[in-house]
N, C-alpha and C positions, 0 to 999 in steps of 0.2 A: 498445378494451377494455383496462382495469387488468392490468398482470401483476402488482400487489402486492395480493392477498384483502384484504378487509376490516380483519380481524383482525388480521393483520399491521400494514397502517399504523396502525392504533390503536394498536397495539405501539411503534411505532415513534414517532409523533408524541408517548406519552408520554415515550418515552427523550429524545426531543428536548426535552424541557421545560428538561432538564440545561446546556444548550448555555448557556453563558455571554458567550462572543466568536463575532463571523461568522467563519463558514467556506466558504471558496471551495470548488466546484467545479470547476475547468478543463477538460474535456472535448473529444477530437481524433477526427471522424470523416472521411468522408469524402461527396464527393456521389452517387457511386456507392457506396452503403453496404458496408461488408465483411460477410461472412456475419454477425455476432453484432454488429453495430455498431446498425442499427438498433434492436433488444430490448433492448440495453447504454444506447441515448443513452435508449429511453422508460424503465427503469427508474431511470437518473439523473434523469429532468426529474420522478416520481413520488416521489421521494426526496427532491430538494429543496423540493416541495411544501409536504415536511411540515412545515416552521419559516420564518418568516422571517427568522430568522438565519443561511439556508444561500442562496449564492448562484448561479447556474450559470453558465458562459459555457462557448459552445460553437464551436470552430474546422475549418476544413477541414486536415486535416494535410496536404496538399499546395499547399493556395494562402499557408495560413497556416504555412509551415514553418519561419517564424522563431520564432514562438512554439514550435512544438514544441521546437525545437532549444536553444531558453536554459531550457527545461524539461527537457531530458534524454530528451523522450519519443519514443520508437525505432519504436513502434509502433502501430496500434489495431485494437482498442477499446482506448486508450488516456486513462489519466486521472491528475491531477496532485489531492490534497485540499490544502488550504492553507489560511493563518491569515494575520495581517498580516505574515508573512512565509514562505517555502516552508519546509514541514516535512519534505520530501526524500520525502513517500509517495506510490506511485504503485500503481494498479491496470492491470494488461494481460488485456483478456478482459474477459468479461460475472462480473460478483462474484455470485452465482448462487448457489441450495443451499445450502451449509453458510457456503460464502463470501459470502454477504449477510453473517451476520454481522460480518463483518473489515469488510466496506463501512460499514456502522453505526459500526461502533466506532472505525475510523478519523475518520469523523467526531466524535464525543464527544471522544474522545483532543486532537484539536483545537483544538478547542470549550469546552474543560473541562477541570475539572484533577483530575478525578475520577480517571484511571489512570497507574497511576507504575508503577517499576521497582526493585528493592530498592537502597539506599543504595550496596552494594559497587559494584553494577553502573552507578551513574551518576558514580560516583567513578572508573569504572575508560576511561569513554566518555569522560570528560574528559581523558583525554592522547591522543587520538586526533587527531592533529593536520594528516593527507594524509586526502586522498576513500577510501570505503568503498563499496562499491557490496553491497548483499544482495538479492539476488534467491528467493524462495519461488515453487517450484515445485506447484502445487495439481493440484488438480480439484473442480469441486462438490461430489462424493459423497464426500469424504474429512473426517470427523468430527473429527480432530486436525490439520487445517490451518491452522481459523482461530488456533488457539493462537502456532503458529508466526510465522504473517502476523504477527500484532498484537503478537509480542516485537518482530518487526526493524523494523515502525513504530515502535515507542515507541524501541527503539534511535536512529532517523532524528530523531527529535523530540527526542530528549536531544542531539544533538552537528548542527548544518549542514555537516558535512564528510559524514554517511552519509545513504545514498540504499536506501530499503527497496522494493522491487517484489512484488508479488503478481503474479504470472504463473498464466494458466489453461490448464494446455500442450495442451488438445487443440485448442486454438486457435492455437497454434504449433507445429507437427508439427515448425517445422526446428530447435527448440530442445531437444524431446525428445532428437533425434538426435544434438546439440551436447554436449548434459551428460549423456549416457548414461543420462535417465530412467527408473527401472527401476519406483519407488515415490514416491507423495507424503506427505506433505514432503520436499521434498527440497533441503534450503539451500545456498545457492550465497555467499561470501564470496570479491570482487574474483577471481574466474573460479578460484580456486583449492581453497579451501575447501571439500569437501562435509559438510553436517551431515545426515543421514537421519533424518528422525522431528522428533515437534515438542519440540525440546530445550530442556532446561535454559537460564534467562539466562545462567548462568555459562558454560557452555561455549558458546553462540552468542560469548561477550564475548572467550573466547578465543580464538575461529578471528577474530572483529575485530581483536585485536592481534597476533596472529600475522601478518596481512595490512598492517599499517598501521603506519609509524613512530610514535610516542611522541612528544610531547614532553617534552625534558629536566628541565624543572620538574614534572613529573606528580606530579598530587594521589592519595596514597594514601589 
């Protein structure tokens, strides 16, 4: 049985029309599936469907833990989107409800050069010159999430030093408990940084440089 209605992938297959370059899938489950891994791989392998410019490959995180590991990916349902080269975005959890959307659009983002970032703000990603790690704290039912998601991917896309995560925390109970989740969005910038709410580029770009050395030549 479809979990994506009709309508929806129609929806969707048209967005896909946009897709200019392939875009990977990478996808980590396991053989004994985790609670939401199952529902998370069929709603990937429904999604890649939709275009033939989307491609999926799917690993065991445990037999295959070297891939995981040169991917960054810590956890699953865990997933890596990609172009011909890693765009640093990752999804943790089933992208569900409101966060299908970010799922889509990460793709497009990819795929296309349809979504940018304002000029200051790719101006200001370019002196970022040490790893950045952003992590977005979600839930399905949270209506200004995906806004959030899809700043710190496009952030991740502007510079290969940042690594942008969607995390779906009721799927990670010990991560709630780690960053004192009280509300979602809830932005996490190199374990230090919390942003609350789906903020502004400028201020997401300032908790990134606040966390990140510069470099000396930085383009104003």
């Amino acid at each position: 049985m479809s979990l994506l209605p009709e309508k929806i992938t129609a929806e969707v297959r048209n967005e896909f029309v946009k897709l200019q370059r392939r875009v990977k899938i990478i996808f980590f489950t396991q053989e004994v599936e985790c609670g939401f891994c199952r529902d998370t791989r069929q709603l990937v392998e429904e999604v890649a469907n939709l275009s033939p410019l989307i491609d999926l490959e799917i690993y065991d995180f445990k037999t295959d833990f070297e891939k995981a590991a040169a991917l960054g990916v810590d956890k699953i349902p865990g997933m890596a989107v990609v172009g011909e080269q890693d765009s640093g975005i990752r999804f943790y959890g089933i992208p569900s409800g409101y966060e299908f959307t970010s799922f889509i659009t990460a793709i497009l983002a990819v795929g296309s050069d349809g979504l940018t970032l304002k000029p200051n703000t790719i101006s200001g990603l370019k002196t970022v010159a040490h790893p950045v790690h952003i992590q977005v704290m979600v839930t399905p039912t949270c209506p200004y999430c995906p806004r959030a998601v899809t700043t710190a991917q496009l952030f991740a896309l502007s510079n290969p030093n940042i690594r942008a995560d969607m995390v779906e925390v009721s799927e990670f109970p010990q991560l709630v408990q780690k960053y004192g989740v009280q509300g979602v969005p809830l932005t996490i910038v190199n374990e230090t940084e919390k942003l609350v709410g789906a903020v502004p580029e400028q201020q997401l770009l300032a908790a990134v440089l606040k966390t990140a050395p510069q470099k000396r030549d930085s383009v104003s």
